[in-house]
Biopython code that builds the backbone (N, CA, C, O; Angstrom):
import numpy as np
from Bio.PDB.StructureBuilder import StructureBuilder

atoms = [
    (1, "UNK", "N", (84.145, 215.027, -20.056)),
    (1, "UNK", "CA", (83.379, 214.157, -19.193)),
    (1, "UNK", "C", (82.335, 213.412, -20.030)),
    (1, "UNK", "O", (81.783, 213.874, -21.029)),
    (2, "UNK", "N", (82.148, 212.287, -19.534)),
    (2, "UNK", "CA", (81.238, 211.293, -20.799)),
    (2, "UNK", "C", (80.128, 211.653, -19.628)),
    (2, "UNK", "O", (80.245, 211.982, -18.447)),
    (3, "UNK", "N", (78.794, 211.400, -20.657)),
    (3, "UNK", "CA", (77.405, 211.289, -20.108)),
    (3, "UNK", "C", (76.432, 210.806, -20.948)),
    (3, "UNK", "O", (76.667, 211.011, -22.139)),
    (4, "UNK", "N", (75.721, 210.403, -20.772)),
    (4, "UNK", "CA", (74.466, 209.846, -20.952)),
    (4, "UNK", "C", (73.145, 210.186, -20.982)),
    (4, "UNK", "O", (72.722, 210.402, -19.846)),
    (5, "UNK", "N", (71.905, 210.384, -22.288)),
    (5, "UNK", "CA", (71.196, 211.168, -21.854)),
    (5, "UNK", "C", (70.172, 210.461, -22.973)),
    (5, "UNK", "O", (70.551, 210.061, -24.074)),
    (6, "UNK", "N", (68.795, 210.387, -22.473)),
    (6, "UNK", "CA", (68.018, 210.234, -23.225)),
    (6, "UNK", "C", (66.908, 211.527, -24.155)),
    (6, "UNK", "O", (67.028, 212.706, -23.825)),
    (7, "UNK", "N", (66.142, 211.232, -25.004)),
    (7, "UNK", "CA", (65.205, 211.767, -25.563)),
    (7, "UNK", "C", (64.408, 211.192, -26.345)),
    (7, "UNK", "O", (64.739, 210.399, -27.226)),
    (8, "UNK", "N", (62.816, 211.701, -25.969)),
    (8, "UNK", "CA", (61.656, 211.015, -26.929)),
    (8, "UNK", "C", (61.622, 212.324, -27.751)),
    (8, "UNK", "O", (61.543, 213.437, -27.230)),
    (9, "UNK", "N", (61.702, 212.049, -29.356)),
    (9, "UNK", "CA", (61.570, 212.368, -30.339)),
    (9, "UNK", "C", (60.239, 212.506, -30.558)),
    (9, "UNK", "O", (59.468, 211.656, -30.114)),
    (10, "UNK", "N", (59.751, 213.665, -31.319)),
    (10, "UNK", "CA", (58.194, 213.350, -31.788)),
    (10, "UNK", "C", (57.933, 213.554, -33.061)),
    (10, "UNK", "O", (58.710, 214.128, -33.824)),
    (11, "UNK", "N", (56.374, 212.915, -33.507)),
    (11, "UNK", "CA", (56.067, 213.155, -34.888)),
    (11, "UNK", "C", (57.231, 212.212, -36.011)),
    (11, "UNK", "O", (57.443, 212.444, -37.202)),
    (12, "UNK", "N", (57.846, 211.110, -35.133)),
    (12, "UNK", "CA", (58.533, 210.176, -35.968)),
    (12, "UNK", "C", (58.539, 208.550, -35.620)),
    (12, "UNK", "O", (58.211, 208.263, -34.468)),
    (13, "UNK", "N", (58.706, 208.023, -36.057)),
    (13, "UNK", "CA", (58.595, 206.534, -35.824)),
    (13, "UNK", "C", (59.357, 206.041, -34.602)),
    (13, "UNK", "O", (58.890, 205.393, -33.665)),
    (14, "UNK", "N", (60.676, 206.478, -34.778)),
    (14, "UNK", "CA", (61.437, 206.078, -33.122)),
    (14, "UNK", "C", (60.770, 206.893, -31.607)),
    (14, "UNK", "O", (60.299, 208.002, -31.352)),
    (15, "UNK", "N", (61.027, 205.733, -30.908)),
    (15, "UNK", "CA", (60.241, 206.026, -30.109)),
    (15, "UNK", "C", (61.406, 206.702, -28.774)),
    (15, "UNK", "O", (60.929, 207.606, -28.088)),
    (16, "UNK", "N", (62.158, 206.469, -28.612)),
    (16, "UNK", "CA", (63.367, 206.955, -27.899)),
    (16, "UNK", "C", (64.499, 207.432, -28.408)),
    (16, "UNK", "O", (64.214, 207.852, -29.530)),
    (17, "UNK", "N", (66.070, 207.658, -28.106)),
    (17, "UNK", "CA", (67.219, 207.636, -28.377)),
    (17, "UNK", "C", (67.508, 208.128, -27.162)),
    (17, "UNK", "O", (66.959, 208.897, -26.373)),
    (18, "UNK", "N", (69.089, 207.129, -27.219)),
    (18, "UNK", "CA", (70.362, 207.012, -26.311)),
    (18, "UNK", "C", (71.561, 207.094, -26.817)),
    (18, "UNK", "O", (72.193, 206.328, -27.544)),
    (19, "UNK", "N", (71.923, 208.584, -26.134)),
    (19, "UNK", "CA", (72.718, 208.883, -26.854)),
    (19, "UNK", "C", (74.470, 209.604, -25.798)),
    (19, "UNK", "O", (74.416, 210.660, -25.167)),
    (20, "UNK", "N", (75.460, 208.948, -25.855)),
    (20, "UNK", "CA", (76.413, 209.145, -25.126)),
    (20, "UNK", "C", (77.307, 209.927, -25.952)),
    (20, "UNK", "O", (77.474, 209.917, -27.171)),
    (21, "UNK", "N", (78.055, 210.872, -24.672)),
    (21, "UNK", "CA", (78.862, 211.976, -25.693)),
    (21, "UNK", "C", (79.922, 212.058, -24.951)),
    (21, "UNK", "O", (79.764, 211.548, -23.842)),
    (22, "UNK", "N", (81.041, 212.552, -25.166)),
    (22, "UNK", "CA", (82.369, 212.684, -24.268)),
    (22, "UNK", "C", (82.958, 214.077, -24.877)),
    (22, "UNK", "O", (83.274, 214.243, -26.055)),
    (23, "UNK", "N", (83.057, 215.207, -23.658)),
    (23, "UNK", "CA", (83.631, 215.817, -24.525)),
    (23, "UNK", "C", (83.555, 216.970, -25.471)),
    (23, "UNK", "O", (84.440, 217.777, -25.754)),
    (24, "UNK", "N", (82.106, 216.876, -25.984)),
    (24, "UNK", "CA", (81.951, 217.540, -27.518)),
    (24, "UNK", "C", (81.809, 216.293, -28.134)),
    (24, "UNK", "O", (80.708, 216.242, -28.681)),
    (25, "UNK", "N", (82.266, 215.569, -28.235)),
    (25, "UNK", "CA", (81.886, 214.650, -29.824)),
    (25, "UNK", "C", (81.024, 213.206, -29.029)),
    (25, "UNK", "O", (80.996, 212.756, -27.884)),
    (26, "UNK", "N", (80.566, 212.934, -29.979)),
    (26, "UNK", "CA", (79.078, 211.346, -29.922)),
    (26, "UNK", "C", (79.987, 210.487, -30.260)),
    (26, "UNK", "O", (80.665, 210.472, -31.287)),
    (27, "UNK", "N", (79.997, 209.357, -28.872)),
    (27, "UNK", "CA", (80.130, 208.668, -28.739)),
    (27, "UNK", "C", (79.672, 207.116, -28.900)),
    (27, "UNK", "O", (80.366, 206.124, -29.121)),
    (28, "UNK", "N", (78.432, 207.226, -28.738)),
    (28, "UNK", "CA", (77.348, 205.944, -29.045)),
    (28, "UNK", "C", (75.735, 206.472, -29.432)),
    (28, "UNK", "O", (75.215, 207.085, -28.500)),
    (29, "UNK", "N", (75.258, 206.390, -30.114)),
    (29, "UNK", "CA", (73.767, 206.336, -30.407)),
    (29, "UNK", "C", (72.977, 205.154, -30.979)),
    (29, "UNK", "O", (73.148, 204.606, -32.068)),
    (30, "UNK", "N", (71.559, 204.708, -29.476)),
    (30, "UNK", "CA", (71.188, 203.968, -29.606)),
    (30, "UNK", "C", (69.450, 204.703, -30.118)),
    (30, "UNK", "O", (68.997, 205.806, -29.815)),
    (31, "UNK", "N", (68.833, 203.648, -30.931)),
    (31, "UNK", "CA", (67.498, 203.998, -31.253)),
    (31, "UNK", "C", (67.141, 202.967, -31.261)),
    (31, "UNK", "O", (67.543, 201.884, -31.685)),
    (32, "UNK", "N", (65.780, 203.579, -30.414)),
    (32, "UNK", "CA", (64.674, 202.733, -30.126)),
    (32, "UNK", "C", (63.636, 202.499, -31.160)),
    (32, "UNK", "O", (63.238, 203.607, -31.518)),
    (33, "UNK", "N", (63.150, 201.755, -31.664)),
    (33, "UNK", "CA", (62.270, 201.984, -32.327)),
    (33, "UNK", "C", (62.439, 202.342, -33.746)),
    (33, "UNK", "O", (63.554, 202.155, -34.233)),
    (34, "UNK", "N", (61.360, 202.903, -34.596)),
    (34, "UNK", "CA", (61.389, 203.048, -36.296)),
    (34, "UNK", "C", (62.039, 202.302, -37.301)),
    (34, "UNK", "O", (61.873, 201.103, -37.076)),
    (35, "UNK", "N", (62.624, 202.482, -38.187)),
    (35, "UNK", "CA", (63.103, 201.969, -39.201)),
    (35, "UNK", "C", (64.644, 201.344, -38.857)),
    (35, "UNK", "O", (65.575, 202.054, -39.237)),
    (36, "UNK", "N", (64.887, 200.458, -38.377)),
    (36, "UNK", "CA", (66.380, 199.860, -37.763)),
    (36, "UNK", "C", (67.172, 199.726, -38.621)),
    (36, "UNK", "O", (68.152, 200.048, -37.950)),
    (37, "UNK", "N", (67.615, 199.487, -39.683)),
    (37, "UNK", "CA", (68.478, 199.423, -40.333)),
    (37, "UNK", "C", (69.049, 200.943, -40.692)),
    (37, "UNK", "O", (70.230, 201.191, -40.448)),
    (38, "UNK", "N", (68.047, 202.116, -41.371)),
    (38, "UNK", "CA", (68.692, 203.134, -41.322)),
    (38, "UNK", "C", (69.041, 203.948, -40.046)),
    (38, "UNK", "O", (69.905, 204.824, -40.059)),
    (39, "UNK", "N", (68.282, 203.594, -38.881)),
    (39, "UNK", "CA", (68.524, 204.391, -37.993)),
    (39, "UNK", "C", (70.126, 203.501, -37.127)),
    (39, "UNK", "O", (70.894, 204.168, -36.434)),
    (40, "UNK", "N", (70.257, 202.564, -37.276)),
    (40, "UNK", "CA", (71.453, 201.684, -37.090)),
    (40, "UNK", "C", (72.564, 202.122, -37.709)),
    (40, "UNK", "O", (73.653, 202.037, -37.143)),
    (41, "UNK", "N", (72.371, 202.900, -39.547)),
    (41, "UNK", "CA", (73.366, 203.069, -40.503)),
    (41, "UNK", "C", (73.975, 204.814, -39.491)),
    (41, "UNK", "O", (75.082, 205.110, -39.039)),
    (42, "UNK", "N", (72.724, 205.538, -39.491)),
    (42, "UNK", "CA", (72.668, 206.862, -39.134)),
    (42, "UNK", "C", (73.527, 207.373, -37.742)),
    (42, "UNK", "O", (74.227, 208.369, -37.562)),
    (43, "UNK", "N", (73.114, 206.119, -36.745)),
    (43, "UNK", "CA", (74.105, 206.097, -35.478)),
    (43, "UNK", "C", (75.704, 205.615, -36.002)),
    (43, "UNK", "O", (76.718, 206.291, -35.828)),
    (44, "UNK", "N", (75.655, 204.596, -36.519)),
    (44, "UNK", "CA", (77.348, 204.114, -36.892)),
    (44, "UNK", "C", (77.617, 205.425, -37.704)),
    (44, "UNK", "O", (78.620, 205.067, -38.322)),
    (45, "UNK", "N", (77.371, 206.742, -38.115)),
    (45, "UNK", "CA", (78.051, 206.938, -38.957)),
    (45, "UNK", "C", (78.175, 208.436, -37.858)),
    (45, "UNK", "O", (79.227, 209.063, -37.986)),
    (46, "UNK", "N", (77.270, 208.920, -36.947)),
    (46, "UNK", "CA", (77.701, 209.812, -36.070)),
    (46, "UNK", "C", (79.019, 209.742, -34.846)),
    (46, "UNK", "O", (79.436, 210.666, -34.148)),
    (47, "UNK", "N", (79.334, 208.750, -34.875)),
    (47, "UNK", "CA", (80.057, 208.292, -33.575)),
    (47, "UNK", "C", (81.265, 208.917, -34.444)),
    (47, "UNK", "O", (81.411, 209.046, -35.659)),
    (48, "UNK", "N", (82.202, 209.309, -33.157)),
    (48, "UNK", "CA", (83.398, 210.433, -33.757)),
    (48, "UNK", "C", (83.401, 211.712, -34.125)),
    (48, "UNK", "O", (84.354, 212.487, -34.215)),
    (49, "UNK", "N", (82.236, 211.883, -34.337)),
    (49, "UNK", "CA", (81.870, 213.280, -35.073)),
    (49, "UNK", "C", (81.408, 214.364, -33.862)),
    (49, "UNK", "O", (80.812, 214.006, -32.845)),
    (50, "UNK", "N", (81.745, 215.573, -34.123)),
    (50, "UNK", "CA", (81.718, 216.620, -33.127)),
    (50, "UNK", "C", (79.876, 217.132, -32.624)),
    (50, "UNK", "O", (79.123, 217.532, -33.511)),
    (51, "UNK", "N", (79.498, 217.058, -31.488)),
    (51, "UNK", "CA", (78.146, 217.456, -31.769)),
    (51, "UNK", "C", (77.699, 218.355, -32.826)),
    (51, "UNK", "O", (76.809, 218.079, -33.631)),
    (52, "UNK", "N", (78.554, 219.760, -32.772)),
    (52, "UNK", "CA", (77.798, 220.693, -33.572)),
    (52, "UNK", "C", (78.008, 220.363, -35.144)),
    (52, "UNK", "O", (77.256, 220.991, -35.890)),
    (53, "UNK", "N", (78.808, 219.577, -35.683)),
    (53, "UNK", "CA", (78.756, 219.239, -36.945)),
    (53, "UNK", "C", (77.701, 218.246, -36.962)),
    (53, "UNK", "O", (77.177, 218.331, -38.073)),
    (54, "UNK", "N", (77.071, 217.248, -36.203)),
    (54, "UNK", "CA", (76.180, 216.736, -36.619)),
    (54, "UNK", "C", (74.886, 217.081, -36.686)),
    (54, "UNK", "O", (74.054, 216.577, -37.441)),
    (55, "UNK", "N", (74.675, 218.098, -35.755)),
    (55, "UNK", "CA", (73.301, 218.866, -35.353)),
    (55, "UNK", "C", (73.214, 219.882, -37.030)),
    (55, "UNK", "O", (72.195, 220.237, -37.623)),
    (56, "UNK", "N", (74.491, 220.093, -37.368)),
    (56, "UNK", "CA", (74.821, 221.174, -38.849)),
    (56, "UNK", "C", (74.211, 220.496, -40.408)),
    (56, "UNK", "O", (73.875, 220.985, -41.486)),
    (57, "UNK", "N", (74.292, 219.080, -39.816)),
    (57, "UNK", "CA", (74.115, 217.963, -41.086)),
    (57, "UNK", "C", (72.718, 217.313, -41.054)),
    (57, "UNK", "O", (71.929, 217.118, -41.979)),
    (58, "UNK", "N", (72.623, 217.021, -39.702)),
    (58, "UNK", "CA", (70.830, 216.186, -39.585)),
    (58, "UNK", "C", (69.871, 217.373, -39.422)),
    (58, "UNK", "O", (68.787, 216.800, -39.526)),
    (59, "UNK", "N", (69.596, 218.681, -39.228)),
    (59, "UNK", "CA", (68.710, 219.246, -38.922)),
    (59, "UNK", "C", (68.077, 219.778, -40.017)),
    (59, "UNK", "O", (68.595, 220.439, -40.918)),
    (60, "UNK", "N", (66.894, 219.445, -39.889)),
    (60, "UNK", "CA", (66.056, 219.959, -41.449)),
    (60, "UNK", "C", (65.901, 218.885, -42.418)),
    (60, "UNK", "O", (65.735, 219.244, -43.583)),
    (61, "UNK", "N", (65.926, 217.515, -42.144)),
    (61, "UNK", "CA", (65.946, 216.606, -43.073)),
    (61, "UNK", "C", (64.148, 216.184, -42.323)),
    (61, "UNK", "O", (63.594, 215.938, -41.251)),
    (62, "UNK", "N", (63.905, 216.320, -43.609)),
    (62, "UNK", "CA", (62.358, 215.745, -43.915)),
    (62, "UNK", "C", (62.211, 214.334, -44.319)),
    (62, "UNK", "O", (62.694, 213.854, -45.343)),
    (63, "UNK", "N", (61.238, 213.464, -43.102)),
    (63, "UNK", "CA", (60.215, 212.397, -43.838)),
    (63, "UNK", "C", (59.243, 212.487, -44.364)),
    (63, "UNK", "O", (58.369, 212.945, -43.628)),
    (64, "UNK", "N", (58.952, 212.281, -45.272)),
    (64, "UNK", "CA", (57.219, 211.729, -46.204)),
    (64, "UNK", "C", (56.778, 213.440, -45.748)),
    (64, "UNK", "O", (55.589, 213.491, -45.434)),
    (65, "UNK", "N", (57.320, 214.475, -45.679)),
    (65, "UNK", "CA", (56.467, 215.988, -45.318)),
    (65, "UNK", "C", (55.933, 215.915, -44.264)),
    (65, "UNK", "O", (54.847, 216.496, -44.288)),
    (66, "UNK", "N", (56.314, 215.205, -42.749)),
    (66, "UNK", "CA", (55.974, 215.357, -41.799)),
    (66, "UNK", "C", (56.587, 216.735, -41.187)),
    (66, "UNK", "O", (56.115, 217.239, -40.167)),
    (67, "UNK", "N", (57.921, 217.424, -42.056)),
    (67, "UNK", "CA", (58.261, 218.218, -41.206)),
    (67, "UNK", "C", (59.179, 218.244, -40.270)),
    (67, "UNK", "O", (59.374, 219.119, -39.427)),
    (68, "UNK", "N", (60.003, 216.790, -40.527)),
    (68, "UNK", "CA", (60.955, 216.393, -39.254)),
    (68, "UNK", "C", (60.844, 215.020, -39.688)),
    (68, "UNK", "O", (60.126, 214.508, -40.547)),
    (69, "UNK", "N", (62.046, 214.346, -38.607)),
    (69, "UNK", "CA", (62.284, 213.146, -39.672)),
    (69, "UNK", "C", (63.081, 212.701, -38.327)),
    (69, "UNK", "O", (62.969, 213.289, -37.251)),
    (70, "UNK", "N", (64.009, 211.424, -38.592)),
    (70, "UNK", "CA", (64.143, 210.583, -36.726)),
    (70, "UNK", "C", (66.008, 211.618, -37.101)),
    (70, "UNK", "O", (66.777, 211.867, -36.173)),
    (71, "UNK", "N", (66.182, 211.847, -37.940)),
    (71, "UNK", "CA", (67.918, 212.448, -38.027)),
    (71, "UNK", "C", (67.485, 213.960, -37.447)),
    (71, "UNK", "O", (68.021, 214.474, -36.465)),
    (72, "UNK", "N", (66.554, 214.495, -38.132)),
    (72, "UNK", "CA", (66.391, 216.126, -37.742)),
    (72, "UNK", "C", (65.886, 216.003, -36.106)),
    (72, "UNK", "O", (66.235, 216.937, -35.384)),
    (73, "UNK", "N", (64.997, 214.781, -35.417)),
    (73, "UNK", "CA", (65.097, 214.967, -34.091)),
    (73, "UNK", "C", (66.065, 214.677, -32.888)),
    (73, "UNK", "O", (66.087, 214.973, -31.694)),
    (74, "UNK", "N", (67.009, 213.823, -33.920)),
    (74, "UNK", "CA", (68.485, 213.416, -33.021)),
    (74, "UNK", "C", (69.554, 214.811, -33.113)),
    (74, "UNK", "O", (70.555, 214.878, -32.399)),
    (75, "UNK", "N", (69.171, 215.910, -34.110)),
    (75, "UNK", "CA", (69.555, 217.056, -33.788)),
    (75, "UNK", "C", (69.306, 217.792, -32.742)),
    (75, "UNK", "O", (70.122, 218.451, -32.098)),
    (76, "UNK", "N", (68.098, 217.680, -32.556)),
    (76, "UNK", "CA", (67.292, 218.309, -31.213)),
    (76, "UNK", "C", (67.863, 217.652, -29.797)),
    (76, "UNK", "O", (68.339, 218.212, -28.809)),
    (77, "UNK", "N", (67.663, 216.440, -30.043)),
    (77, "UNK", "CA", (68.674, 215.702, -29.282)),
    (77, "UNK", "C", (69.804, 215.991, -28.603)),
    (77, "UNK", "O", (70.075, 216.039, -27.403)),
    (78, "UNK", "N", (70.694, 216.261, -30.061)),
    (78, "UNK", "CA", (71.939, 216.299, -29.647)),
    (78, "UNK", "C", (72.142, 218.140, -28.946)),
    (78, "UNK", "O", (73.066, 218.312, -28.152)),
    (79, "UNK", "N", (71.534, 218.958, -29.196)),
    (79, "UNK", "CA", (71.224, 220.117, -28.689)),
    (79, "UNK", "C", (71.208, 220.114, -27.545)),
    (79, "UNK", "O", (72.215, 220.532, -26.974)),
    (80, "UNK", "N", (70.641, 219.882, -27.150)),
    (80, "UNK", "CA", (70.109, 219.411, -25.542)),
    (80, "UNK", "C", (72.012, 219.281, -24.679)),
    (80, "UNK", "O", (72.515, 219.896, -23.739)),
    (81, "UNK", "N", (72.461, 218.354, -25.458)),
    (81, "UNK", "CA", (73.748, 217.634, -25.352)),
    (81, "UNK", "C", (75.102, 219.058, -24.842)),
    (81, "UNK", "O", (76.052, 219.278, -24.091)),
    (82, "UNK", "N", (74.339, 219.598, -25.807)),
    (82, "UNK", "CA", (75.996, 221.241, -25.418)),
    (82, "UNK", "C", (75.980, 221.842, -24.955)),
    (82, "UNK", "O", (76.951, 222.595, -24.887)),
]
sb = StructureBuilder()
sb.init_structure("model")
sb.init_model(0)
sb.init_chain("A")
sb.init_seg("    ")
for serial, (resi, resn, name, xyz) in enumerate(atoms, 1):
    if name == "N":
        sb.init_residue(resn, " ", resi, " ")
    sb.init_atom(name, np.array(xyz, "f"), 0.0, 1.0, " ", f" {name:<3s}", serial, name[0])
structure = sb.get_structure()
């Protein structure tokens, strides 16, 4: 079943994500906000991919030592998702 679901991320520059899943695997991810080009590269490259392999790959990736970063909160994200 496809669905649709948002989340505000914190402690990072994007200010939202939209993120559609079918299934088990990500379907579309949109971001709001922060750095657009990588967060543009970061969505084109999740689509197809199974949630729990991506939550396996983005979680724990650090910005500038904030501790979290806009990929490690689209893990959290995608959590939410299974």
């Amino acid at each position: 079943m496809k669905k649709t679901f948002y989340y505000t991320p914190v402690g990072v520059c994007a200010q939202q994500f939209e993120i559609t899943t079918e299934d088990g695997v990500i379907r579309n991810v949109v971001v709001y906000g922060g750095c657009q080009g990588n967060s543009q590269g970061v969505a084109s490259l999740l689509v197809g991919m199974p949630i729990e392999e991506a939550i396996r790959r983005l979680r724990g990736i650090d910005c500038h030592g904030k501790g979290t970063s806009c990929p490690d909160q689209l893990s959290y994200a995608l959590e939410r998702a299974l």
